[in-house]
N, C-alpha and C positions, 0 to 999 in steps of 0.2 A: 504494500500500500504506500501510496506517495504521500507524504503533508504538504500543506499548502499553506499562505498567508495570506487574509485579505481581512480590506476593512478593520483594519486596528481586531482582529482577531483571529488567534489560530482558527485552522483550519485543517480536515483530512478528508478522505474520499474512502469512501465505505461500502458498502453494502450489505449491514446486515438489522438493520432497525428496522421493524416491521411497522405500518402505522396504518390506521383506520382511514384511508384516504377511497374515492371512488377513481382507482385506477387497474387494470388488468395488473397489472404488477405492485404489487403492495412493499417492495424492498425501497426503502430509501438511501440512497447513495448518499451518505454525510459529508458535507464539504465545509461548514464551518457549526463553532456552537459559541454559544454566551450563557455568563450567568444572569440571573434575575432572581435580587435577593435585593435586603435591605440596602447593604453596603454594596452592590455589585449590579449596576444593570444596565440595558442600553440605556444612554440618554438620551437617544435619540428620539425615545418612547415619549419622553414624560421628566418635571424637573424632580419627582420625586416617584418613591417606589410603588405606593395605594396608584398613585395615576397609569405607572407604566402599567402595572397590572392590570388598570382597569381599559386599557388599550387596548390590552389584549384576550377582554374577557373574562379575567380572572381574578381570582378572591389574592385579597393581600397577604396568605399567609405566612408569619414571620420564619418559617427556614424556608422560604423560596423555592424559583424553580431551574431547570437549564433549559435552554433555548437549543433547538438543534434544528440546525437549517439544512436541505439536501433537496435532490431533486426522484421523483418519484421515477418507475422505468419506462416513463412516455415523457421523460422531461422535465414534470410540472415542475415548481416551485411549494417547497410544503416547508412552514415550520412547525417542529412537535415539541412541544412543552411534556417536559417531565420533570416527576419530582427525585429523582435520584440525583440532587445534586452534589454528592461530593464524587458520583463517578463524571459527571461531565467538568467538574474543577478539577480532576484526574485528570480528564483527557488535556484540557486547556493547559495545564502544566505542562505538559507533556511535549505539546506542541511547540509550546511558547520555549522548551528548552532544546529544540532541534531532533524531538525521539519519534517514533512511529507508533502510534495507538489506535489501539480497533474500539471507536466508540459505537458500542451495543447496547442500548438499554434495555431493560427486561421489558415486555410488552405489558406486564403490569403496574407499570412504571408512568407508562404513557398517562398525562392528563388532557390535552386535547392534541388535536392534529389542525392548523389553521393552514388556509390556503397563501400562497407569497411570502414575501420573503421583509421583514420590515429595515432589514441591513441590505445596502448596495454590496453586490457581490460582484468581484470580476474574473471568477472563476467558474467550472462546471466542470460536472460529472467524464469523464473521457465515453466514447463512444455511445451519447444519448442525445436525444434533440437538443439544440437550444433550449437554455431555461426559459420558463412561461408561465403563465398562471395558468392553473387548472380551470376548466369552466366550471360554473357555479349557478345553480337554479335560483330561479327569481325569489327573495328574499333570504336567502343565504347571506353573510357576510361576506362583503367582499375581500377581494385579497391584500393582504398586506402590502404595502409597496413602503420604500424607500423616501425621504423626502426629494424635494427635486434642488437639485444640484446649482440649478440659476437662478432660486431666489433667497429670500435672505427673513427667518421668520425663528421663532424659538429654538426650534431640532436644529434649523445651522447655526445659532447662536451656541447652542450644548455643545455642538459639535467642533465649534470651534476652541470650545474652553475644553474640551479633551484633547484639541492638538498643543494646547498649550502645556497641559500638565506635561501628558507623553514626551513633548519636544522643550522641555522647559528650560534647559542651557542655554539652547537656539534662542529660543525669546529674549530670555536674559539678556544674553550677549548684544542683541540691539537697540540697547538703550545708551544715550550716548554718556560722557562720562561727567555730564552736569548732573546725573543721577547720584544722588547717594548710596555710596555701599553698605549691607547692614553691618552697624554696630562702630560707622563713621566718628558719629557725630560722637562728643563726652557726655561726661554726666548734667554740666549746663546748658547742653545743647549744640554746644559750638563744635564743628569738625574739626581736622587736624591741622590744615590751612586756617583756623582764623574764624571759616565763612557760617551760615546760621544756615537752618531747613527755613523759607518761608511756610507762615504759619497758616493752617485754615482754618477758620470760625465758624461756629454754628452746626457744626456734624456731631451728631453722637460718638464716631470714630474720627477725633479730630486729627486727620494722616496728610502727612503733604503729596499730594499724583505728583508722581515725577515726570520730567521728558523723556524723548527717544525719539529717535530716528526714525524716517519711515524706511519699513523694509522693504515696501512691496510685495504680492502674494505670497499668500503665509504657506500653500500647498496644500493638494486636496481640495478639490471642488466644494463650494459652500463653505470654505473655510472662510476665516476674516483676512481681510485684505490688505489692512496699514494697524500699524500702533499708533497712539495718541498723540502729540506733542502737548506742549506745554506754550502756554503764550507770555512765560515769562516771571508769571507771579505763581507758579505751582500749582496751574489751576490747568486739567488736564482737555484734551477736548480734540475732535477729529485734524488730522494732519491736515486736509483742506478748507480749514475752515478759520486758521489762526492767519491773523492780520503779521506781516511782517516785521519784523522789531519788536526789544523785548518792552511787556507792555501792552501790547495788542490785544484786542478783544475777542473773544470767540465764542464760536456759535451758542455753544452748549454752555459755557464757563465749568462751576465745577459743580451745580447742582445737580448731575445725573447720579456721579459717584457719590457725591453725598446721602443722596437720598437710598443709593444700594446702602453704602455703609451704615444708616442708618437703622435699615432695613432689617440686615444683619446683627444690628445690636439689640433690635426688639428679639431675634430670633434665642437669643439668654437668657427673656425673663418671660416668653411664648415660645415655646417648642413646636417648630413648623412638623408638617406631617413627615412620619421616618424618611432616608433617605436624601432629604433638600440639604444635609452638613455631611457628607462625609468627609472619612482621612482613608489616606491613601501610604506608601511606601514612597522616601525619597531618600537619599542618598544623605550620608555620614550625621543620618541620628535624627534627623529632619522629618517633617510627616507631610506631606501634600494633601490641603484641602483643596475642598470643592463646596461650593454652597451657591443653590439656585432658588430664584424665586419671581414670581413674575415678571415677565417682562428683563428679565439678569439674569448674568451667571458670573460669580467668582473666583478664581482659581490663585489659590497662594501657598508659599512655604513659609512653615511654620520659625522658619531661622531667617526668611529674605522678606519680600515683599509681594503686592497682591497684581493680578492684573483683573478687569472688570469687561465684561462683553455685553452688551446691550441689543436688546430689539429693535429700537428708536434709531440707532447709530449703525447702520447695515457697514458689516465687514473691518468695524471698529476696535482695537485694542486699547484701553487706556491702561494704564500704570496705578498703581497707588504706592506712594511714597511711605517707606516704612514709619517715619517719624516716629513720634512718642507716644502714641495710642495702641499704634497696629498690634506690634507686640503683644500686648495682653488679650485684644479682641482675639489674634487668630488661638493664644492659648486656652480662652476660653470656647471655641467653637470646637477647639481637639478634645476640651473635656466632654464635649455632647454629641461628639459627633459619630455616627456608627463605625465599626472596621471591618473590614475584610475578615470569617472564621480564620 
């Protein structure tokens, strides 16, 4: 059996899941799977876990499910939710570390069988049609499909805040070096040069959005497309939209990120529904959040700083400046926020 990679998730090619589908051939060839769990699900579903679930018809319950996407033996497009999921966190392991695994789940395992695929795949089964959606009698649910790639609405907003975790150095790295680094500044604020964080007023998370560079496409269709600048007074806002010289005014100023940050800090004394804070695994002791919520999405390390993705601001990255709040807020979102089993 080959593996595969797609769509930010392992992937293999199978044939031995049986699934309740209306096709002459009821083996499903497995080409990729996901979990759907508290701490683990698409986002592309939903900004938290009750919603993905309820996307895909199903009850929220708290040990979740796996997602196993394949095509039936006329092509179709089928995804089969089962509840076995520490064998499909097996397989995902497995894949994700370069090894070959035959993901089988026991047939009574299976909890539903839904038609399409809700991940953009750019892979298939070897010697089967083209993937397709299976036909569906008049009130049937329809098939699952992928969001579309040329627009720009909450699922590419998620989906951009997962290219930023995954590729998070990358992002890093493009902010230019009027950015502060964490743990710059001293204890009265002042950095090592002399110079001060400008301050921002009025946020429940009072953090200074730093600048950056624009990068240009971030990669990945539907992904976001520039990071934020700054127009000078640490007030973050889309790369086309800042007046030139420092000082200039922009579109947004900083009331967008404010009002996420804000958002986020009702989220410590109202616990949004499971799912909208989790933590994640980063590198030398650090934990990557993520936190969504209407209309936003957040994504930061728990030892650096945040960036912020908006609905409003199609393809948008802003920056949030670690300053002297952030710190405690994202500690306090790691205390609430679910983990990975």
């Amino acid at each position: 059996m080959e593996g595969t990679q797609d769509a930010g998730e392992a992937g293999h090619v199978g044939n031995d899941v049986a699934v309740d589908a209306p096709s002459d051939d009821d083996a499903l060839y497995v080409l990729t799977a996901a979990l759907l769990t508290p701490a683990q699900f698409p986002s592309v579903l939903a900004d938290d876990y009750p919603e993905a679930c309820e996307a895909l018809g199903l009850e929220p319950y708290a040990d979740g499910y796996g997602l196993v996407l394949g095509q039936d033996g006329d092509g179709a497009r089928w995804t089969v939710v089962v509840d076995d999921v520490s064998l499909v966190a097996v397989a995902i392991a497995s894949w994700d570390c370069g090894m070959e695994y035959d993901l089988s789940p026991d047939e009574r395992s299976v909890v539903a069988a839904l038609p399409g695929w809700p991940l953009a795949l750019s892979v298939a089964a070897p010697q089967l049609p083209p993937p397709h959606d299976p036909p569906t009698a008049p009130g049937d649910r329809p098939p699952l499909t992928p969001p579309d790639a040329g627009s720009w609405g909450p699922a590419q907003r998620r989906l951009g805040a997962d290219e930023i975790a995954l590729q998070w150095a990358s992002w890093r790295s493009r902010l230019d070096d009027d950015f502060a680094p964490p743990g710059a500044p001293d204890d009265d604020g002042a950095a090592p040069d002399g110079s001060r964080e400008a301050p921002v007023t009025g946020g429940a998370a009072d953090d200074t959005p730093g600048p950056s560079a624009r990068p240009g496409a971030a990669g990945g269709s539907g992904g976001p497309a520039a990071a934020g600048t700054s127009d000078g007074e640490g007030i973050p806002a889309s790369a086309d939209s800042v007046s030139s010289g420092p000082g200039g005014t922009a579109e947004y100023g900083d009331t967008a990120v404010r009002r996420v940050l804000e958002e986020v800090q009702r989220y410590l004394d109202s616990p949004p529904p499971v799912g909208r804070v989790r933590s994640g695994f980063a590198p030398d002791g650090a934990r990557m959040l993520r936190a969504d919520g209407p209309g936003w999405s957040l994504v930061a390390r728990t030892d650096d700083i945040a960036f912020v993705l908006l609905d409003d601001q199609p393809g948008e990255v802003l920056p949030v400046g670690r300053g002297a709040r952030l710190p405690a807020l994202l500690t306090a979102l790691e205390a609430m926020a679910v983990r990975p089993a």
